[in-house]
Every structure is written in structure tokens, then in C-alpha cells.
C-alpha positions as a Markdown table, in Angstrom:
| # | Residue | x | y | z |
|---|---|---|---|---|
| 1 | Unk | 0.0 | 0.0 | 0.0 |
| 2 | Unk | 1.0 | 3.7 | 0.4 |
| 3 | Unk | 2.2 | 6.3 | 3.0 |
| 4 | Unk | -1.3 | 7.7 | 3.2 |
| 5 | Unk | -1.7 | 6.1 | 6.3 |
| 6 | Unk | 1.5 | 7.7 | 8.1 |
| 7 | Unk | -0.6 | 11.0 | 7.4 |
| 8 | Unk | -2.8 | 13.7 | 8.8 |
| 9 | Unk | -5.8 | 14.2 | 7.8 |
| 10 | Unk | -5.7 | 18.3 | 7.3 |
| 11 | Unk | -9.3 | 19.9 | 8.2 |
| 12 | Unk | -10.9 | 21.8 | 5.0 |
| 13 | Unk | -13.0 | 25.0 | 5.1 |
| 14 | Unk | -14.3 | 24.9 | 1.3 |
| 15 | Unk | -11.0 | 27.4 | 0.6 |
| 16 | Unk | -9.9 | 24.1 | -2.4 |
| 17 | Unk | -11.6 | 22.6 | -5.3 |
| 18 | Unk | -12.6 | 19.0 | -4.8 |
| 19 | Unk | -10.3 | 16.6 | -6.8 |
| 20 | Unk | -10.8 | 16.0 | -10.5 |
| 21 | Unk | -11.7 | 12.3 | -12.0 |
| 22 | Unk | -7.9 | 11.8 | -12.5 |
| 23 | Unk | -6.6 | 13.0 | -9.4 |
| 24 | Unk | -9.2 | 10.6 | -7.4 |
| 25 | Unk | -8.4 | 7.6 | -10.0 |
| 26 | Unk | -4.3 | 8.2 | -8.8 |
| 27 | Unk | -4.9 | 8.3 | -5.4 |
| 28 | Unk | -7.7 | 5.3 | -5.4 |
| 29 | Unk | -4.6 | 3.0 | -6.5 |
| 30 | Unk | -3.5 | 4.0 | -2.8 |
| 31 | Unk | -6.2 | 2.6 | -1.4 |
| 32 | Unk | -7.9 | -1.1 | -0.9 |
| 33 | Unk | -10.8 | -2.3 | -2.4 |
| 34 | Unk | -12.6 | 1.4 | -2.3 |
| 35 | Unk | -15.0 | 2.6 | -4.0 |
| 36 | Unk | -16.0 | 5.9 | -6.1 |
| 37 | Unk | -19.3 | 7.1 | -6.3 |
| 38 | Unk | -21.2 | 9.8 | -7.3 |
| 39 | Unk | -24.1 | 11.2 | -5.6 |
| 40 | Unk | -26.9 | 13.2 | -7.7 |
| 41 | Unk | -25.3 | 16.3 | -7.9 |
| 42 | Unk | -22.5 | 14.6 | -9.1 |
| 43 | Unk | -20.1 | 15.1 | -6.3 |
| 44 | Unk | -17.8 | 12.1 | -5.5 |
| 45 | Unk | -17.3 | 10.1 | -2.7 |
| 46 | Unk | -15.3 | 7.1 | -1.3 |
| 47 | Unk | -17.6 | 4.2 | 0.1 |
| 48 | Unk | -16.8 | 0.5 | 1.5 |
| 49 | Unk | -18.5 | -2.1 | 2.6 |
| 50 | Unk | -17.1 | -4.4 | 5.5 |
| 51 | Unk | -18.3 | -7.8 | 6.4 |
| 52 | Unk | -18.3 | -9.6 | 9.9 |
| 53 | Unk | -19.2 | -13.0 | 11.9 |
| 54 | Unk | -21.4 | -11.1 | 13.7 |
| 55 | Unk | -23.1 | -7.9 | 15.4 |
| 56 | Unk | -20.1 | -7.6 | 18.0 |
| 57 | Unk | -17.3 | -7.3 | 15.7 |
| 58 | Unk | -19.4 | -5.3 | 13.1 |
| 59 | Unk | -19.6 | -2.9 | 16.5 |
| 60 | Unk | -15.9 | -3.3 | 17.1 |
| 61 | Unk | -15.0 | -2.0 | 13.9 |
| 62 | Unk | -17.3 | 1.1 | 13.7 |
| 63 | Unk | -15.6 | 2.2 | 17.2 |
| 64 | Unk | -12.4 | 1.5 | 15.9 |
| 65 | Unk | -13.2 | 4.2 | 12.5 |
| 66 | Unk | -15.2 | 6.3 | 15.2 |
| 67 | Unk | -11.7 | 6.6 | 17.0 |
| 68 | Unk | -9.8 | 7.0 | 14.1 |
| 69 | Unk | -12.5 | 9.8 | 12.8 |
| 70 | Unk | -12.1 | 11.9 | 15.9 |
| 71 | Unk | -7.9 | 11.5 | 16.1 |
| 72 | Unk | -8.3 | 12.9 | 12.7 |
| 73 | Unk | -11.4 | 15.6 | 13.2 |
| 74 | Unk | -12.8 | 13.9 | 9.9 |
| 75 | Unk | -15.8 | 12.2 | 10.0 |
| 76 | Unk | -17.5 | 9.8 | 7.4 |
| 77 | Unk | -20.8 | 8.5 | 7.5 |
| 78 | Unk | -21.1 | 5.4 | 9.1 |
| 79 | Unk | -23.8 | 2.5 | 9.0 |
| 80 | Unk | -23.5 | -0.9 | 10.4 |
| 81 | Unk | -25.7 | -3.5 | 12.0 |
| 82 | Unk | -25.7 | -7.9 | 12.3 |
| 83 | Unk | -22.4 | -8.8 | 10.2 |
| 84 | Unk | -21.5 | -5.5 | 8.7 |
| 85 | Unk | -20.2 | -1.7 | 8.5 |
| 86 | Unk | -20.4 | 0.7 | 5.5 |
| 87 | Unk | -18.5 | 3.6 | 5.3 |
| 88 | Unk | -18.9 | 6.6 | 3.4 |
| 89 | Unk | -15.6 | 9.2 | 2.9 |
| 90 | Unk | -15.8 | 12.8 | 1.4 |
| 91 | Unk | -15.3 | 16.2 | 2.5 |
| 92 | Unk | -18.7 | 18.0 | 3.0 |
| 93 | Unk | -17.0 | 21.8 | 2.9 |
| 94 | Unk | -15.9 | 21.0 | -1.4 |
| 95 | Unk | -18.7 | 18.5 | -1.4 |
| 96 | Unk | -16.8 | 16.1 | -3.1 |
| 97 | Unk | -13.0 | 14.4 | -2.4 |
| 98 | Unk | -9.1 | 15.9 | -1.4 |
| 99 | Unk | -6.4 | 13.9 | -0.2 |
| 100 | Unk | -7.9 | 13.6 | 3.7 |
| 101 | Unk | -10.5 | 11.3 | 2.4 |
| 102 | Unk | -8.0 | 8.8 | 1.0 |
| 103 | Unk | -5.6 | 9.7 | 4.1 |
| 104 | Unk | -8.6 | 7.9 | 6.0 |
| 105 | Unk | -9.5 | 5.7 | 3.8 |
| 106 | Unk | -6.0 | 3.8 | 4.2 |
| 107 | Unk | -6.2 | 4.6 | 8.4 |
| 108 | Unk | -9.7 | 2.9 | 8.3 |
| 109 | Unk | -8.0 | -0.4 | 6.0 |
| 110 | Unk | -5.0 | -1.1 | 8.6 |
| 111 | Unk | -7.4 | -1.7 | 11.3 |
């Protein structure tokens, strides 16, 4: 993988454009198994589904990205129940992704 995980996640106040198609496709090759999506206003966004034996581990992990999310005072949207945990990534000042969201993105992957 990359060094995007020995990063900081650096907070954004809408003062940079979101990335471009080609800037998220060279940093998505620094990530694991992450997807791209677009929402209906076409802004992008980084989402990842995570499987589990069961409700307690599903739980475990979503503390686990909880922690991570506050060391790094950037939050994603997370849903999880029996077996699972999605995760959704972008930066809600650009409405769309920078580098942060792939810095956590690659935190959230080494747990």
C-alpha cells in the first residue's frame, strides 16, 4: 500500500476545489478495495463495505473508524448493523474528495 496512512488528515473550510476524475483515479490505487461514487449532484465520494461473523465485531470495527474519525477531526458517514459496517468518505465543505478522504481511507484499511 501507500504512505497515506502515516498521514494527517488536514481539516478543509471549502477554501480548495474537490479533486478532478484523474486525481481521485491516482490516489484510489493508494487505497484497498474502495469505491467511487457519485451522488446526484455529481459530487464524488469514497464508500466500503465491511463484512463480519457477527453484530459484536461489526460494532468493534465502527468504534475502531469512530476513534480514528475523531484523532483525525474527519468524520464519514457510518452504518453498520448484524455482520456489517459501510462507510462513506468525502469532504462535506468541497462536497466532493481531497487527499484527507483517501488519508482515512488507508487509516480505516490497517485496522
Amino acid at each position: 500500500m501507500s504512505d497515506l496512512a502515516n498521514k494527517k488528515c488536514i481539516p478543509c473550510e471549502g477554501n480548495i476545489p474537490p479533486f478532478d476524475k484523474s486525481e481521485i483515479h491516482k490516489y484510489l490505487k493508494k487505497v484497498d478495495g474502495w469505491d467511487v461514487r457519485s451522488d446526484g449532484e455529481k459530487n464524488y465520494y469514497l464508500k466500503k463495505d465491511f463484512k463480519f461473523k457477527n453484530f459484536i465485531e461489526s460494532q468493534n470495527f465502527t468504534n475502531k473508524v469512530g476513534e480514528i474519525a475523531e484523532k483525525e477531526n474527519h468524520h464519514p458517514d457510518i452504518s453498520f448493523g448484524w455482520g456489517y459496517c459501510s462507510v462513506k468518505i468525502f469532504t462535506h465543505a468541497i462536497k466532493g474528495l481531497a487527499e484527507s478522504d483517501f488519508i482515512l481511507a488507508a487509516k480505516i484499511d490497517q485496522i
